[in-house]
C-alpha positions in Angstrom: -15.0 -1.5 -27.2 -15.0 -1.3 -23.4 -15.0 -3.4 -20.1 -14.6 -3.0 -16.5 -14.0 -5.8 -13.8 -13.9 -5.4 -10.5 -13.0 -7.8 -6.9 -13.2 -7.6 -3.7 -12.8 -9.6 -0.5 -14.8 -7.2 1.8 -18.5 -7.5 2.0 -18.9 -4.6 0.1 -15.6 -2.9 -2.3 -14.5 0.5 -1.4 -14.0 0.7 -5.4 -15.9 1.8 -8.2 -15.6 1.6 -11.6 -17.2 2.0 -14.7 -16.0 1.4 -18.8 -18.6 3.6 -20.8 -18.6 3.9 -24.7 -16.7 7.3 -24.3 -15.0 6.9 -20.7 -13.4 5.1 -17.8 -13.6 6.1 -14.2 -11.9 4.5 -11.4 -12.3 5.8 -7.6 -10.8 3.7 -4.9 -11.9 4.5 -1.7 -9.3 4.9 1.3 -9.8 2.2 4.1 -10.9 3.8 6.7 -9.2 3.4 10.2 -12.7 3.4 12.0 -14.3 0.2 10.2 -17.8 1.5 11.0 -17.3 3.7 8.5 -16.6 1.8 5.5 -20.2 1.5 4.1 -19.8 5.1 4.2 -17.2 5.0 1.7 -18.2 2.4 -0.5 -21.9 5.0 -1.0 -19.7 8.1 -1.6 -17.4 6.4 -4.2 -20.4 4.5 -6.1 -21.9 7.8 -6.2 -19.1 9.5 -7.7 -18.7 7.0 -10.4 -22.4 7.3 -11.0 -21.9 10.5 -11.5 -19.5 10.7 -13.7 -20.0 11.0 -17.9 -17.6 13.2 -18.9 -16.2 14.5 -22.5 -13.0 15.4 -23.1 -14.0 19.6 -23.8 -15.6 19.6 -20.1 -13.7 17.2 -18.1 -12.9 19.7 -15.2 -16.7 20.5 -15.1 -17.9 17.0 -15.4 -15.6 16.3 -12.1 -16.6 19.3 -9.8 -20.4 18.3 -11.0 -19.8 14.8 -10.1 -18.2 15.5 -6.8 -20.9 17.7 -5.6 -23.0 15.3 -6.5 -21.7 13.0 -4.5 -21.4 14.9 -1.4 -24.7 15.9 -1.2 -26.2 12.9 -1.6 -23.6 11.2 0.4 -23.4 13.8 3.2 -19.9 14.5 5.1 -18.2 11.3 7.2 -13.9 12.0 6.6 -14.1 9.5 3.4 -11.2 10.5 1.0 -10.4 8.8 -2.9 -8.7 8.7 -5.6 -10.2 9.3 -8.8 -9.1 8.7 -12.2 -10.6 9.2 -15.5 -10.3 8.9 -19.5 -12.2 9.8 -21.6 -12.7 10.8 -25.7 -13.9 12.0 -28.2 -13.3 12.2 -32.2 -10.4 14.0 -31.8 -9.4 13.9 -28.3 -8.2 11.5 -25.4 -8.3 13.4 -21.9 -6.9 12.1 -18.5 -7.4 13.4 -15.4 -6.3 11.5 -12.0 -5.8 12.4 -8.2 -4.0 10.1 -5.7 -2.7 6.8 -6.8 -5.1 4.6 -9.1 -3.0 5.0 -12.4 -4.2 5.7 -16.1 -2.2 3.3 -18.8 -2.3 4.9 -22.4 -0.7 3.0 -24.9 0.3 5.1 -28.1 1.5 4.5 -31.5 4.8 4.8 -29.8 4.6 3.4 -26.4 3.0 3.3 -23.1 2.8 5.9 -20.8 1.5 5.5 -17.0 -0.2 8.3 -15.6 -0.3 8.8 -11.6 -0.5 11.7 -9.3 3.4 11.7 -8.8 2.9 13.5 -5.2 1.1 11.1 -3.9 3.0 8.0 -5.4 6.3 9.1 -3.7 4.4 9.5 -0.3 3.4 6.0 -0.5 6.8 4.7 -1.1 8.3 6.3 1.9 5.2 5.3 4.0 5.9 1.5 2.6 9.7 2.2 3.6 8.5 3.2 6.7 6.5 0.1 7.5 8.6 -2.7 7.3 11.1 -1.1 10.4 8.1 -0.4 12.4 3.6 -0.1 12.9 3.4 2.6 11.3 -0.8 3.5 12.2 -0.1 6.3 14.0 2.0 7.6 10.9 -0.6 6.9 9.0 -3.5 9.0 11.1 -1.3 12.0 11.1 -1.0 11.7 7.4 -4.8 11.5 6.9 -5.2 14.4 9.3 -3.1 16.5 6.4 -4.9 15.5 3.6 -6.4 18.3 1.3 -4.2 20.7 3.5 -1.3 23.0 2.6 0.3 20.5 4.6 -0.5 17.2 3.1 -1.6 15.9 -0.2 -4.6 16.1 -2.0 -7.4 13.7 -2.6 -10.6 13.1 -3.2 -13.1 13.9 -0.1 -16.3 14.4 0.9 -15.7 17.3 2.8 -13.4 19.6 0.8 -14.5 22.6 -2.0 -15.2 20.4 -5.7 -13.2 23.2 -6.9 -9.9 22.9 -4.8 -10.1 19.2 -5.5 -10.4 20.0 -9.4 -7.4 22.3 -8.7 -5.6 19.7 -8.5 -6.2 17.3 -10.7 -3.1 16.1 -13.0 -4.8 16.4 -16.5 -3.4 15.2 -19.8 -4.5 15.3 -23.1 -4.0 13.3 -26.1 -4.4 13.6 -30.1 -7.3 11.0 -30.7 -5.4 8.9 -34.0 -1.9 9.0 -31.5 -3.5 6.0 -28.9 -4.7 2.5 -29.5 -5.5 1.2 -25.6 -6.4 2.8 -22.5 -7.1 1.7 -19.1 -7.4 2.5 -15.8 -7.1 0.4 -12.2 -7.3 0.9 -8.8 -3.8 0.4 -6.3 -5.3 -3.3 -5.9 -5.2 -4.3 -9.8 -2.2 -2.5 -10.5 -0.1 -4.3 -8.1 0.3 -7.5 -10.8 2.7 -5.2 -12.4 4.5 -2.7 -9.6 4.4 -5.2 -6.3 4.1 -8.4 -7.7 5.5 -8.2 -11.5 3.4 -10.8 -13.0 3.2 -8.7 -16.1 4.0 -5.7 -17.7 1.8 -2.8 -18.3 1.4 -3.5 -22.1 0.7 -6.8 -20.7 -2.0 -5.5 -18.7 -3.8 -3.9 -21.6 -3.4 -7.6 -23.3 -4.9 -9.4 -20.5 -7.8 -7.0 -20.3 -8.2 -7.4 -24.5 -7.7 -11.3 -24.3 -10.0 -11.9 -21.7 -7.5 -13.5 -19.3 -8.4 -10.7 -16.1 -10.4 -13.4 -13.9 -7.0 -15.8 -14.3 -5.0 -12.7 -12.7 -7.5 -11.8 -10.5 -7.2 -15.7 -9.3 -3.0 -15.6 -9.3 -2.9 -12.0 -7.5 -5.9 -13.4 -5.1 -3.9 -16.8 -4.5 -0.3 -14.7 -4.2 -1.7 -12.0 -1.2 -2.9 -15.1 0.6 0.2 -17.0 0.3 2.1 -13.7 1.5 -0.6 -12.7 5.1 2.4 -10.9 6.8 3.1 -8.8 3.2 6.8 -9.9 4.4 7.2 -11.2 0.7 5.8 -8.8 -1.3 5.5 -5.7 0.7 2.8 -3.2 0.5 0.7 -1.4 2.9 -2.4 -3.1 2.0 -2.6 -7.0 2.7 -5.6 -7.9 1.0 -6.7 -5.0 -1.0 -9.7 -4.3 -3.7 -9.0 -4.6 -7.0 -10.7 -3.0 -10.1 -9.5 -2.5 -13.4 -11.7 -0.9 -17.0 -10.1 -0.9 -20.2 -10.8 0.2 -24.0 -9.7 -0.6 -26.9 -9.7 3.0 -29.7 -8.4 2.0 -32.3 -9.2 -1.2 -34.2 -6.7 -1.0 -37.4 -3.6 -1.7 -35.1 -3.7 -5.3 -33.8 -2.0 -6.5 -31.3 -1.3 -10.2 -29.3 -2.2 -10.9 -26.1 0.6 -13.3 -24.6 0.8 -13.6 -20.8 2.1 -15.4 -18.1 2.6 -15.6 -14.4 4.8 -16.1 -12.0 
């Protein structure tokens, strides 16, 4: 059992996502700084996700297929991603994920987030950064880096599919170990890390329960309450949003209480 949900306030999202019987993908595409260009992304990462239908035993294959792909049919215009998948089999759950859309696993024994941790640091400093000063000059240099030895990796539709599968963070579970998984763009996952209307178990609840169009209301009403991000601070003001979940295992119920703010 699988679903995927997806918002956006642009004309068209710079996210994709997908919830397949066998695997989630979620790629959100970086705004770009020249706004001609963002049809461009929204092609490259619908592409991707189109791609995308991969089995825990070639996972690495399945992304560097995907990814050229994408860039062929999508051709080369400086549009970068993240990109994080799950996926499984009989016996075995496999994550992979680059940048900062995260991966939530929940286990017999807990949950476990999964991000690139390189790139999650980098964003904190860059939000540190932005509330003493503008910080879009910061912010082109650090694009310029990207998928250099200087700067972090990402998703792109310029650089080698096998240098970006180089460095994907991969991790693999035992099937009969995990109930829930899901995966969300920076967008969705900021009802738990920049707004804290929830928990990340309480994530995977709202996604089972069917309460994701309520958030998707209170985190749409909360960023327009908040224009200046002064608030709640975080580098995008009004930001896509896209979140697909599963559910694995069916013989360990579990409520799905929620609240906001």
């Amino acid at each position: 059992m699988s679903r995927a949900w997806s918002w956006s306030a642009k004309p068209r999202s710079q996210d994709a996502v997908h919830a397949g019987p066998r695997h989630l993908v979620v790629a959100d595409g970086a705004t770009p700084l020249d706004p001609a260009l963002a049809p461009r992304t929204s092609d490259f990462v619908a592409s991707l996700v189109d791609a995308l239908s991969p089995t825990p035993g070639t996972l690495l294959t399945d992304v560097h297929h995907a990814l050229t792909r994408a860039q062929r049919e999508c051709g080369t215009h400086g549009v970068t991603s993240t990109l994080s998948v799950v996926c499984w089999n009989a016996a075995t759950v496999a994550v992979a994920v680059i940048a900062d859309s995260p991966v939530i696993v929940e286990t017999i024994t807990g949950i476990d987030v999964i991000t690139d941790e390189a790139f999650t640091t980098r964003e904190s400093w860059l939000l540190e950064q932005s509330r003493r000063r503008d910080i879009s000059d910061l912010q082109r240099r650090e694009r310029a880096t990207r998928n250099t030895a200087d700067g972090r990796w990402v998703v792109s539709d310029w650089s080698d599919p096998a240098e970006i599968v180089a460095h994907l963070h991969t991790v693999r579970y035992p099937r009969r170990k995990v109930t829930r998984v899901a995966v969300c763009s920076d967008g969705m996952s900021a009802a738990v890390d920049t707004f804290g209307l929830l928990t990340w178990r309480g994530l995977l609840e709202v996604a089972e329960g069917g309460g994701v169009d309520k958030l998707l209301g209170e985190l749409e009403t909360l960023e327009a309450s908040d224009p200046e991000a002064s608030e709640f601070p975080r580098l995008s003001v009004r930001d896509d949003r896209s979140l697909a979940w599963a559910r694995l295992r069916t013989d360990i119920p579990t409520g799905h209480g929620w609240s906001c703010r």
